[in-house]
C-alpha positions in Angstrom: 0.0 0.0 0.0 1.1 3.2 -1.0 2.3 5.9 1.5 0.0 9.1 2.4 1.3 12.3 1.7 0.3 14.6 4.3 -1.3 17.9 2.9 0.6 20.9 1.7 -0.1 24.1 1.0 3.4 26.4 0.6 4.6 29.1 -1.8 9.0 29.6 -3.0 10.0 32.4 -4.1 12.7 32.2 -6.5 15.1 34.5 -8.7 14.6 35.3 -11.9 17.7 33.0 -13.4 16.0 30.1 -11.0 12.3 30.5 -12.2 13.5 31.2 -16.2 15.6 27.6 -15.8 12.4 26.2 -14.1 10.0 27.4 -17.1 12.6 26.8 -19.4 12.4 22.7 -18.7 8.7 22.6 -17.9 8.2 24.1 -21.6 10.5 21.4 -22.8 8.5 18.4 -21.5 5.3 20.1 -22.0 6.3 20.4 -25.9 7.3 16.7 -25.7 4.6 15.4 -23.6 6.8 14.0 -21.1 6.7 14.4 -17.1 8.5 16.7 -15.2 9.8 16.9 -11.9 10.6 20.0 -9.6 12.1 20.3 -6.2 9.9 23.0 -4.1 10.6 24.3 -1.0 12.8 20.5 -0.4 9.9 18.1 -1.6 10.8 16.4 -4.7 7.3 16.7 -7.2 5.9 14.8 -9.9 4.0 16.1 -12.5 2.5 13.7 -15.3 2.4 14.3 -18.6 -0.8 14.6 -18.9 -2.5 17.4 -16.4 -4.7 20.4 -16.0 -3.7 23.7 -16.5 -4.9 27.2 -15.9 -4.0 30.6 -15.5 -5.3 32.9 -12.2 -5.9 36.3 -11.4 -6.5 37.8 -8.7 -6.5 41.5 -7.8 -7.4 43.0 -4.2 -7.1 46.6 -4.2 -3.5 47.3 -5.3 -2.1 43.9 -4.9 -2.6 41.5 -8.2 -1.3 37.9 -8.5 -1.1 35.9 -11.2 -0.7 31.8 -10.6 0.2 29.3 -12.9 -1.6 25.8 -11.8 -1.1 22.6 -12.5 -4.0 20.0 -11.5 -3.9 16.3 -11.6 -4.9 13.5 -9.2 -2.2 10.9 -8.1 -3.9 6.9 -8.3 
């Protein structure tokens, strides 16, 4: 039987040069349709090839965010 995961909810900040190489090799498998893994915040991530994806917006008076998401459930 498969190990939970317990729930996480965190946000990284990283520089510029560390988010461009980050984007840079999600584009890559997304143009290939291959997985891609990321390391946030020490937590090692899949993602599958195949997932949701949207783009968020939020603005609350002078603050706006914008949030890249990636959705999928693990089986």
């Amino acid at each position: 039987m498969a190990k939970k995961k317990k729930e996480r909810d965190i946000e990284k900040t990283y520089t510029i040069k560390q988010t461009v190489q980050k984007l840079r090799r999600l584009a890559d498998c997304l143009e290939e349709g291959k997985a891609f893994r990321i390391q946030i915040a020490g937590e090692r991530v899949y993602i599958p090839a195949k997932i949701a994806f949207n783009i968020e917006h939020e603005r609350e008076g002078k603050n706006e965010e914008v949030e890249f998401q990636f959705k999928w459930v693990n089986e």
